[in-house]
C-alpha positions in Angstrom: 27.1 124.3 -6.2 28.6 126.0 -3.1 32.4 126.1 -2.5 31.5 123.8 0.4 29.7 121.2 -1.2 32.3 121.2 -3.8 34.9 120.2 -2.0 32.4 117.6 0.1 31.6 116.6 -3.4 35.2 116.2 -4.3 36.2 114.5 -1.3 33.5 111.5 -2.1 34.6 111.7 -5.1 38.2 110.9 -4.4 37.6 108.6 -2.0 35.7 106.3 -4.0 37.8 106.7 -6.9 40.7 105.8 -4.0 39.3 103.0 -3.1 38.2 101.5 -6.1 41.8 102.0 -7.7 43.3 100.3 -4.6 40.4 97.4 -4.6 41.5 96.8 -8.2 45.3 96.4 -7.8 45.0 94.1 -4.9 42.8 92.0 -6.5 45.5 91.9 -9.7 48.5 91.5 -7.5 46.6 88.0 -5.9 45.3 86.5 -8.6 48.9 87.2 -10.7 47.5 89.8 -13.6 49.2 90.9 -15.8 49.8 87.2 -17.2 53.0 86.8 -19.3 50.7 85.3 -22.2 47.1 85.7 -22.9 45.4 82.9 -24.1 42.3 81.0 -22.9 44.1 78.9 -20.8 45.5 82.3 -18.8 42.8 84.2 -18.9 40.7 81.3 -17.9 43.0 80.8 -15.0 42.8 84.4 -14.2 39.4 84.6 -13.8 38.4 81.5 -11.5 41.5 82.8 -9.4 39.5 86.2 -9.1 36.6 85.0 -8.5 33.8 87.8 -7.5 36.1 90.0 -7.2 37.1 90.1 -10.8 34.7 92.8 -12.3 35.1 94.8 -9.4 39.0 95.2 -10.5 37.8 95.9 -14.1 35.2 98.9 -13.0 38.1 99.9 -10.6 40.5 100.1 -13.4 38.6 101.3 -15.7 37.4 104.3 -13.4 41.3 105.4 -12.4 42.3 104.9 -16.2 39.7 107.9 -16.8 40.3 109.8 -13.5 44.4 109.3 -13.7 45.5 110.2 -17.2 49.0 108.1 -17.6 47.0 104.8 -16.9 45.3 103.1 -20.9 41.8 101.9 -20.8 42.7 100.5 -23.8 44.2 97.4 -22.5 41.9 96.8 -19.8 38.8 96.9 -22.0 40.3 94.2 -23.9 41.2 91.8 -20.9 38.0 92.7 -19.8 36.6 90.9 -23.0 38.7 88.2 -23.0 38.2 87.2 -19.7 34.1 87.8 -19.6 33.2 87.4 -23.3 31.3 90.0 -25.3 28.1 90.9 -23.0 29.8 91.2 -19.8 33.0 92.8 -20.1 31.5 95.6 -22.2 29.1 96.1 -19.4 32.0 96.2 -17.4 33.9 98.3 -19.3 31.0 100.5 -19.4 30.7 100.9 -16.3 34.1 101.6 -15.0 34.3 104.2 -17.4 31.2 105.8 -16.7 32.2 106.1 -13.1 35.2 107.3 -14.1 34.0 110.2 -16.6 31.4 111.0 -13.8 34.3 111.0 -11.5 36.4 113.5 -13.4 33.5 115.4 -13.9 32.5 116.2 -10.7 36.3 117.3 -9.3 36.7 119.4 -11.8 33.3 121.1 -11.4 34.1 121.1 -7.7 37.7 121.7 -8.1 37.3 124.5 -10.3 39.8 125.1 -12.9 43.4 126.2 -10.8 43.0 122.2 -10.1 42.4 121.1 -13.5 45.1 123.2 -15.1 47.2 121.6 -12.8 46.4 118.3 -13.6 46.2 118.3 -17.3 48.3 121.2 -17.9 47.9 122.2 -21.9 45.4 119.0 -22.3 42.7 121.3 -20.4 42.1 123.6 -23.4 39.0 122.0 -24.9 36.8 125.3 -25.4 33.7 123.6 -24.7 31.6 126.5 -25.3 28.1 126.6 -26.9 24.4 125.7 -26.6 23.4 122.4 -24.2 22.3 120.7 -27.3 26.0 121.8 -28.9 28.1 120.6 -25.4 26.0 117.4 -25.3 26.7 116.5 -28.9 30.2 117.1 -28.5 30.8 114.7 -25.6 28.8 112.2 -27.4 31.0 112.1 -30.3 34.2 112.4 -28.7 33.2 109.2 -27.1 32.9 107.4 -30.1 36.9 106.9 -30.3 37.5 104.1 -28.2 41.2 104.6 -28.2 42.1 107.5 -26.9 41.4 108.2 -23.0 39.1 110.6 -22.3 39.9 112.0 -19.3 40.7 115.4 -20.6 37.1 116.1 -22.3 35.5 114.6 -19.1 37.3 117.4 -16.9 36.5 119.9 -19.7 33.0 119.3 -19.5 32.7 119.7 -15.6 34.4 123.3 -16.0 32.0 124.2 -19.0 27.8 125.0 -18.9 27.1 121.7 -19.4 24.2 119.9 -17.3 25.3 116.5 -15.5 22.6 114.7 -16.6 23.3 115.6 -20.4 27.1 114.7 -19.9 26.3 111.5 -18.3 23.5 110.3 -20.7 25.9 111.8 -23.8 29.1 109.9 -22.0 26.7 106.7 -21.5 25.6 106.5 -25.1 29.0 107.1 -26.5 30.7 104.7 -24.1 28.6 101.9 -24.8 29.3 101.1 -28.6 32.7 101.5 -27.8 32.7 99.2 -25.2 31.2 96.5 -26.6 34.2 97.1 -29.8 37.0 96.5 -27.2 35.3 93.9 -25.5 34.2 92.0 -28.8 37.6 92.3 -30.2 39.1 91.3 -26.7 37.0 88.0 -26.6 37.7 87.2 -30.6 41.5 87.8 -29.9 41.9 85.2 -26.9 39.3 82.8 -29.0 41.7 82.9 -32.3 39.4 84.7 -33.9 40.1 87.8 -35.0 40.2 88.0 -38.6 39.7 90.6 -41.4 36.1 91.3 -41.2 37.5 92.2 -37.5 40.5 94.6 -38.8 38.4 96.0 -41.5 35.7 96.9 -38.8 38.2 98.8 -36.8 39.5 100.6 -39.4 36.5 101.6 -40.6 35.8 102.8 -36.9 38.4 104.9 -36.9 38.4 106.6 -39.8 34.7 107.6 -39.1 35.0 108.6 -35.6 38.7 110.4 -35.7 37.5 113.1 -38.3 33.9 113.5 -36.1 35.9 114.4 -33.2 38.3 116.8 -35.1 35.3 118.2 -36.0 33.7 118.6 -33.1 36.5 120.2 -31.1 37.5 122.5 -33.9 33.9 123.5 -33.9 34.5 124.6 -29.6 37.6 126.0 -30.7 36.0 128.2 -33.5 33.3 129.7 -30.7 35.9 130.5 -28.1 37.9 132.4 -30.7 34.5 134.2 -31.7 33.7 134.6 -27.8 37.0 136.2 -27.3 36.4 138.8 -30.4 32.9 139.9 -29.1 34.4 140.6 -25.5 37.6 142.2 -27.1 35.3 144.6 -29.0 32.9 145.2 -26.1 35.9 146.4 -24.1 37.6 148.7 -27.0 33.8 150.0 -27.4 33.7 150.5 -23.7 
């Protein structure tokens, strides 16, 4: 990619993310979201007062949640459940954050990595070094940890070797088990039923995917230290 069609790339980039963001807060501010209480009443409410224009403020929320750091996904995946059911707020979800990971993607990889440093500061330092198959595998899995935002992986990967296709088919694949979870537990939680099979299911979730992902990244961090070495002795050599 050229330093022109970078920053053409990145301009795109943050205009659609602009205008998505802004689509999805005016679309909350008129239809009165956040409710004080979320029930089925509310959220019913909420939705026939947004009419069409109600997944559109998901996928926009969703997509600036992954692009702007400070702003949870967390909470919006789980509105989006309530307020669509299982099916079609994880596709939702999905989708916002796939556009969103995408998003991040691309500006860093057009940015270049003055940008990113900037905007992530000591967040930036994943070390996603490696093989495709190794960098693929490790944005999979970090995916599989629906609660924490992954922003900071998604700009990592656009500043590493890593293919775009293989980051947005491993980002796809990890997103969508993990949306369907938020969504599910979401639409159970405005329905009354979210019991222990529920709890027990998310804690099992968690304790599988938050060691996979320590894993992973201490894996990148083991190859940049090893990276570093070779070049070190390659120099004193020299």
């Amino acid at each position: 990619m050229t330093k022109a069609t970078g920053k053409r790339t990145l301009r795109i980039v943050a205009a659609g993310a602009g205008v998505l963001l802004l689509a999805a807060l005016v679309v909350a501010w008129l239809t009165g979201w956040p409710p004080d209480g979320l029930d089925r009443e509310t959220v019913a409410r909420w939705v026939a007062g947004a009419g069409p224009w109600g997944p559109l403020a998901v996928i926009g929320l969703m997509t600036a949640a992954v692009v702007a750091s400070p702003l949870p996904s967390a909470p919006i995946a789980l509105a989006a459940g309530a307020a669509y059911g299982h099916y079609a707020g994880a596709a939702y979800v999905a989708l916002g954050s796939e556009l969103g990971a995408v998003s991040a993607f691309l500006i860093a990889r057009g940015a270049g990595r003055g940008v990113v440093e900037r905007m992530l500061g000591d967040k930036r330092d994943y070390s996603l070094l490696g093989s495709q198959n190794a960098l693929t595998l490790t944005v999979f899995v970090s995916r599989l940890l629906p609660f924490v935002s992954f922003d900071a992986m998604s700009y990592a990967a656009g500043l590493s070797r890593l293919h775009f296709w293989r980051f947005a088919l491993a980002t796809l694949a990890g997103i969508l088990p993990a949306s369907f979870v938020l969504a599910h537990f979401g639409s159970v939680a405005v329905e009354g039923d979210f019991g222990t099979a529920e709890w027990i299911i998310l804690g099992l979730g968690l304790l599988t995917a938050v060691p996979l992902v320590l894993m992973a990244l201490r894996g990148g961090t083991g190859a940049s230290q090893r990276q570093t070495e070779q070049t070190q002795h390659k120099e004193h050599i020299g």
